[in-house]
C-alpha positions in Angstrom: 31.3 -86.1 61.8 28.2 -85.2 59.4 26.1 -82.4 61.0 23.2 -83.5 63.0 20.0 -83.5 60.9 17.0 -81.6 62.6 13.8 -83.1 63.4 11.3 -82.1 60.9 7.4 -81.9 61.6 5.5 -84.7 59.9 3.2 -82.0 58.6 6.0 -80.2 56.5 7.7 -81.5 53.4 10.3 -79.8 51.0 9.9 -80.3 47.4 13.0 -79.3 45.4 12.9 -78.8 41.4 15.6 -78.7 38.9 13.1 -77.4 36.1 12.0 -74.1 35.8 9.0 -74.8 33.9 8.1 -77.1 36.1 7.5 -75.0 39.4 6.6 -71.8 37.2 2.6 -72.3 38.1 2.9 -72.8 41.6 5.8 -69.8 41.5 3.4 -67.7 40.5 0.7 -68.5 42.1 2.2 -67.5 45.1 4.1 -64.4 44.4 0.5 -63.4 42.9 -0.7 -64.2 46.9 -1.8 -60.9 48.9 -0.7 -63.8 51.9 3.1 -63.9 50.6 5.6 -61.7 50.7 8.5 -61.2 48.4 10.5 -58.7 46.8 10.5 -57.4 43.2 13.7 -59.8 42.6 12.7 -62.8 43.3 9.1 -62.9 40.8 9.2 -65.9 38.6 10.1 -63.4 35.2 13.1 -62.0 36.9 14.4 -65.4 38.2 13.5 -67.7 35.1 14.9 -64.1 32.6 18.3 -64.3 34.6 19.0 -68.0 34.9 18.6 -68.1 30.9 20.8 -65.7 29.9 23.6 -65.2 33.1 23.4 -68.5 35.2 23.3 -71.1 33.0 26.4 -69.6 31.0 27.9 -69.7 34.6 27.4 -73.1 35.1 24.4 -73.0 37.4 21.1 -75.3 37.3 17.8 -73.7 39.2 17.5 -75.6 42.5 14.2 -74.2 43.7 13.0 -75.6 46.7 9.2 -75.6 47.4 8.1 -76.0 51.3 4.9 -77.3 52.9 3.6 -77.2 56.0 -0.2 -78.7 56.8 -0.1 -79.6 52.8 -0.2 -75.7 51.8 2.5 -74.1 50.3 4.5 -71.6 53.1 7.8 -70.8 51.4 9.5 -70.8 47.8 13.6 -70.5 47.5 14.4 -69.6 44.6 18.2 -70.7 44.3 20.5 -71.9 41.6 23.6 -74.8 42.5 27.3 -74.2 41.2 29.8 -76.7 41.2 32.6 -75.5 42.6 35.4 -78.3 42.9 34.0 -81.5 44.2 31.2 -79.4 46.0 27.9 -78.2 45.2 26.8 -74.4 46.5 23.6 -73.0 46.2 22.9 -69.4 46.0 20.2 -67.3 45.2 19.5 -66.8 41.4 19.9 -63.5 40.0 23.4 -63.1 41.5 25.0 -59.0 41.5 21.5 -58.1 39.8 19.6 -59.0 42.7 20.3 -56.3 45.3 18.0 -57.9 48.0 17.4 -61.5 48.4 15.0 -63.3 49.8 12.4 -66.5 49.8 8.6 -65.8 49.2 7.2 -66.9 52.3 3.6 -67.1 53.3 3.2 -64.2 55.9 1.4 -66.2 58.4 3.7 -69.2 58.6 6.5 -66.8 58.5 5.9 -64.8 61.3 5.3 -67.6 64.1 7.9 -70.4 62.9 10.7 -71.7 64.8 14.3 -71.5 64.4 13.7 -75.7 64.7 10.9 -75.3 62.3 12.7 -73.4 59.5 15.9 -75.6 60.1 13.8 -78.7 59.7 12.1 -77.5 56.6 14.5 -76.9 54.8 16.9 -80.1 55.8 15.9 -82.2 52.6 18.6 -79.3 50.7 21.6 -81.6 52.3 20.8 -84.3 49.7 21.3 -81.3 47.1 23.6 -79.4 48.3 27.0 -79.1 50.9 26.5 -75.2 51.7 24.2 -72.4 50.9 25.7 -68.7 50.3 22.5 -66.4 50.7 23.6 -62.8 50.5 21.9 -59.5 51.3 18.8 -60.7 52.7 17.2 -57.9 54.3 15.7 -59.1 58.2 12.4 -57.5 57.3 10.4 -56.9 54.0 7.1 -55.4 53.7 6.3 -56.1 57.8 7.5 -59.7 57.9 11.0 -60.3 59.9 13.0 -62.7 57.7 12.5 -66.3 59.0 16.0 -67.2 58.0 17.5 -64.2 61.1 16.2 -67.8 63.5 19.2 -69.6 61.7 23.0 -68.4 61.9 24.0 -65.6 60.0 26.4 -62.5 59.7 25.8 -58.9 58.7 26.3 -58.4 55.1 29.2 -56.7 53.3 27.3 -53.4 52.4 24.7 -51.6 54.0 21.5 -50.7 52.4 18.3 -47.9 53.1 14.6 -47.3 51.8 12.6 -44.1 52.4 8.8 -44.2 52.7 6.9 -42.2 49.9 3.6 -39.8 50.4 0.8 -39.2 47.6 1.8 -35.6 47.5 5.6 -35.7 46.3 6.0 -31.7 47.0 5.0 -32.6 50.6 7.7 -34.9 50.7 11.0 -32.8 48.6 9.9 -30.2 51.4 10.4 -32.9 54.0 13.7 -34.2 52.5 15.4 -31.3 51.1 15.6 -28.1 52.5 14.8 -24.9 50.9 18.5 -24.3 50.2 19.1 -27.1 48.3 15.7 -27.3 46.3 16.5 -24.2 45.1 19.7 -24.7 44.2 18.5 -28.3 42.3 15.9 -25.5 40.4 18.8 -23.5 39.3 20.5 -27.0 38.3 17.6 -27.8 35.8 17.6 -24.6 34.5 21.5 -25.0 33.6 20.5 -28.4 32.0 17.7 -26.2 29.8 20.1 -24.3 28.6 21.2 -27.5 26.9 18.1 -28.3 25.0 14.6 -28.9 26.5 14.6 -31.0 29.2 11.7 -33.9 29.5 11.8 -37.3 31.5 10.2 -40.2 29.9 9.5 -43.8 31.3 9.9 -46.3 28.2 6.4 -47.2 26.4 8.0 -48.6 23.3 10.4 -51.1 21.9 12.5 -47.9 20.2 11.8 -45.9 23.6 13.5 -49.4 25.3 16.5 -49.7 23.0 17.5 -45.8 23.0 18.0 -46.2 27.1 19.5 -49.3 27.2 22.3 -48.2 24.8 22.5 -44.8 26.9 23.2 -47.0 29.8 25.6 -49.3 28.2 27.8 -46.5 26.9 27.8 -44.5 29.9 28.0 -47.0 32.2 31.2 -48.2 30.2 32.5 -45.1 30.6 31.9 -44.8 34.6 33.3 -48.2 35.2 36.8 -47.3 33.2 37.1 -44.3 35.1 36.5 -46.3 38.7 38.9 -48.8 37.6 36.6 -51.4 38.0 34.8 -54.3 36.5 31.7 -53.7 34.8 28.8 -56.1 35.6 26.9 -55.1 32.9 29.6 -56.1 30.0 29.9 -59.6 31.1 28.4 -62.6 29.4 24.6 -63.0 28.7 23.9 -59.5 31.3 22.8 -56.9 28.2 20.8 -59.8 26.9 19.2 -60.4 30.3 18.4 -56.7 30.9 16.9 -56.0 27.4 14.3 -59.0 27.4 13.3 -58.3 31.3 13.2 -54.6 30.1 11.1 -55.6 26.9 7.7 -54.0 26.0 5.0 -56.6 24.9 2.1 -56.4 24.5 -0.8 -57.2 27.5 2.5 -57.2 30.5 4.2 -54.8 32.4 8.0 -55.4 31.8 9.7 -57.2 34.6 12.5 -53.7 34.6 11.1 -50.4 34.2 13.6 -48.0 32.2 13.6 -44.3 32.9 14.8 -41.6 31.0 16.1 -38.1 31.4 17.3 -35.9 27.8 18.0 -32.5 26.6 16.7 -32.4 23.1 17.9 -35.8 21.7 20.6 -36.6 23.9 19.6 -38.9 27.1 21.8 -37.7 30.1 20.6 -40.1 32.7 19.4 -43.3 32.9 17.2 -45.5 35.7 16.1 -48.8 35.9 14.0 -50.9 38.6 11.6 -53.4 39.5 8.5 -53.6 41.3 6.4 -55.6 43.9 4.5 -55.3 46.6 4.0 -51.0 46.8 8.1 -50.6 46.4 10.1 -49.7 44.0 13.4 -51.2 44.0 16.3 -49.1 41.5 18.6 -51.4 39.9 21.1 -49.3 38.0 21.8 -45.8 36.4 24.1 -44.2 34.8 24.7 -40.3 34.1 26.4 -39.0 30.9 29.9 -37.7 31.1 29.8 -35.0 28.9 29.8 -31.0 30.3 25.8 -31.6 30.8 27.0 -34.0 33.5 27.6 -30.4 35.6 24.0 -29.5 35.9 23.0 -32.9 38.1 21.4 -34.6 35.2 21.4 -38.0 37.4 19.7 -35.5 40.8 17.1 -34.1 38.4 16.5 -37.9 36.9 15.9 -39.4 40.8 13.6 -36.6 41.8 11.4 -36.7 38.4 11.7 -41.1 39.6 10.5 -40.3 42.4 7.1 -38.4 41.4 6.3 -40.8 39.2 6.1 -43.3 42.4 4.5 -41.5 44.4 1.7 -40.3 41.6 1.6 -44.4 41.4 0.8 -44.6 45.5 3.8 -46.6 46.0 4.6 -46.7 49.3 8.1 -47.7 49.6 11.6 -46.4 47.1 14.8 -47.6 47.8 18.0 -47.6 45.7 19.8 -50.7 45.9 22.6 -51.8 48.3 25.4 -49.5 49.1 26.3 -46.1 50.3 27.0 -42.7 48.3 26.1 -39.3 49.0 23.2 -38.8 46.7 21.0 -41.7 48.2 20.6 -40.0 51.3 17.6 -37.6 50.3 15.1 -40.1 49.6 16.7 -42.7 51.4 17.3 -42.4 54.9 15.9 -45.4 56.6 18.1 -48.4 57.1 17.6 -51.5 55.6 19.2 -54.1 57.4 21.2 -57.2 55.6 22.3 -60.0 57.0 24.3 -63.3 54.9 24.2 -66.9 55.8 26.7 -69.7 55.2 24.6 -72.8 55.8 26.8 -76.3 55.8 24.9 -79.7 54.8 28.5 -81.6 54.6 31.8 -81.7 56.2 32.4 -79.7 52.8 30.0 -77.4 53.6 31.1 -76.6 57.1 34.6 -75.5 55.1 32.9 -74.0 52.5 30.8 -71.8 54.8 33.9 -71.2 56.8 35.4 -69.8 54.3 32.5 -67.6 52.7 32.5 -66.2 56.3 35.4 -65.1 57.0 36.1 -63.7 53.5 32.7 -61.7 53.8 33.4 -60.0 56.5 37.0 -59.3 55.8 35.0 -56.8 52.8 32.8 -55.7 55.6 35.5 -54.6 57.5 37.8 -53.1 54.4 34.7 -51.0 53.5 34.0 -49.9 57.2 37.7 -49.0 57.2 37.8 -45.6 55.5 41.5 -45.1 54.9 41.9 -48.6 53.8 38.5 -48.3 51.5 39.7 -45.3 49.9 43.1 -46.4 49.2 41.7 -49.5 47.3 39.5 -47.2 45.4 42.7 -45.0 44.6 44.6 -48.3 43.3 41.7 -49.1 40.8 42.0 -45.8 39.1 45.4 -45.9 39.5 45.2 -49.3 37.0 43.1 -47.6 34.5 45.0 -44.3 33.9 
């Protein structure tokens, strides 16, 4: 039996769009919207950068789907469709580089639609598509509750948190970090001195660009053998993705902001994110591993990070999705994430299924913390 098909208001309509270039005037016209709200991952130059050099070398075609509602534009999805078998998935483009997913949506409509309403909208996607697998879509961004919590959904894999800045960053370390520890991070950055001077840079340049990126590379190489893991970063079309978003040109910001930390010559640390809407969103970092790697280099890094944003009256920092130890300082709010497996199809309803029970099998393996540790023990096992 085919799924029922919602009753959609005759004043809403869905456009969908295979071409890029084609919904790139309307995309940012409304991410350019003081009424709409998105995050820094789904802006047209992050999207459109991605899709060229990862998703299209992984077999996936933009799908972005444009809705209406009283002929004004309310929402933008901005998804890309795999074929996986005999079945078409869509899923939200930018893939493990996107730590937080979500559509633009216009913050009126948003905040007073219906579970009917949103479910209607978006019904024309079962002539494109037999399931959508949206991951980490956090339930609020920026004061708007996600419209998509009104349809079904599961809590994501991996937990994520966001602290709020202030315009006087010693106010806040004094708030975070107590007067044992930000004196013991002192005596850290005098240790790293003792290395060469010590001076944090945000890339300017094309040369300033290049020097980072091929920091990160190399150390992040170096991390990911150690864990025993994949690395993201090495896979097809990824370090050509990163370097054009991260690209200085002339008359634009770039879409990834690189951030430096060196002794001398030698860069120690590395930090990258992205920006919209007063928050700044880390997408990677990497630390070096040689004996300067004792004195915190990646610590010093975050705090220096974090002064910048708060001399730029951001309002908002997080650091992606995931736990570890050294988030917690600046990061202590919780950022809820939730997934949904949405079936159009018979298909669909398997494919979804399927996405939902192997989702929260990883939820529960990383609650687990025996179990979680001993698969991180097996990776480095592998690799020694």
């Amino acid at each position: 039996m085919m799924p029922a098909v919602p009753a959609r208001s005759a004043q809403s309509r869905l456009e969908i769009h295979h071409d890029l270039g084609a919904v790139e005037t309307i995309w940012r016209r409304l991410e350019a919207d003081p009424g709409m709200v998105l995050t820094p991952y789904q802006r047209f130059d992050f999207s459109a950068t991605w899709q060229r050099h990862v998703g299209a070398r992984n077999g996936i075609t933009p799908l972005i789907a444009v809705g209406y509602d009283a002929g004004a534009p309310v929402c933008l999805l901005p998804l890309g469709c795999r074929q996986v078998a005999a079945t078409r998935q869509a899923e939200f483009l930018g893939g493990k580089h996107a730590n937080f997913n979500m559509a633009i949506w216009r913050r009126d409509y948003g905040a007073t639609a219906t579970a009917d309403a949103i479910e209607g909208l978006l019904a024309p996607l079962g002539d494109a598509v037999d399931a959508l697998i949206l991951l980490n879509q956090p339930e609020c961004w920026n004061g708007l509750r996600n419209p998509l919590l009104l349809l079904p959904h599961s809590v994501s894999a991996d937990p994520a948190y966001h602290g709020a800045l202030m315009g006087d960053f010693e106010a806040l370390l004094a708030a975070r970090m107590s007067t044992s520890k930000r004196k013991k991070l002192r005596n850290r950055e005098r240790a790293l001195a003792q290395h060469g001077a010590v001076t944090f840079r945000r890339a300017e340049t094309a040369e300033d660009a290049q020097s980072i990126l091929a920091a990160f590379h190399d150390q992040k190489a170096q991390r990911m053998r150690e864990l025993g893991v994949g690395n993201v970063f090495a896979e097809p079309g990824v370090a050509e993705f990163i370097a054009e978003a991260a690209a200085i040109l002339p008359g634009r910001e770039p879409v990834i902001e690189l951030y430096a930390l060196s002794t001398n010559d030698e860069i120690v640390a590395t930090s990258a994110g992205v920006v919209a809407g007063g928050r700044f969103s880390t997408m990677f970092n990497s630390i070096t591993r040689t004996a300067t790697a004792q004195a915190s280099p990646g610590q010093i890094l975050l705090n220096r990070l974090v002064q910048s944003t708060c001399e730029r009256d951001l309002h908002t920092f997080d650091l992606g999705v995931g736990e570890a130890q050294y988030k917690e300082i600046f990061c202590n709010d919780p950022e809820p994430l939730f997934d949904s497996f949405l079936p159009y199809s018979p298909a669909g309803r398997m494919i979804a299924a399927a996405n939902r029970a192997a989702y929260a099998a990883k939820r529960a393996i990383k609650r687990n913390t025996m179990i979680w540790s001993t698969v991180q023990a097996a990776r480095r096992w592998r690799t020694a």
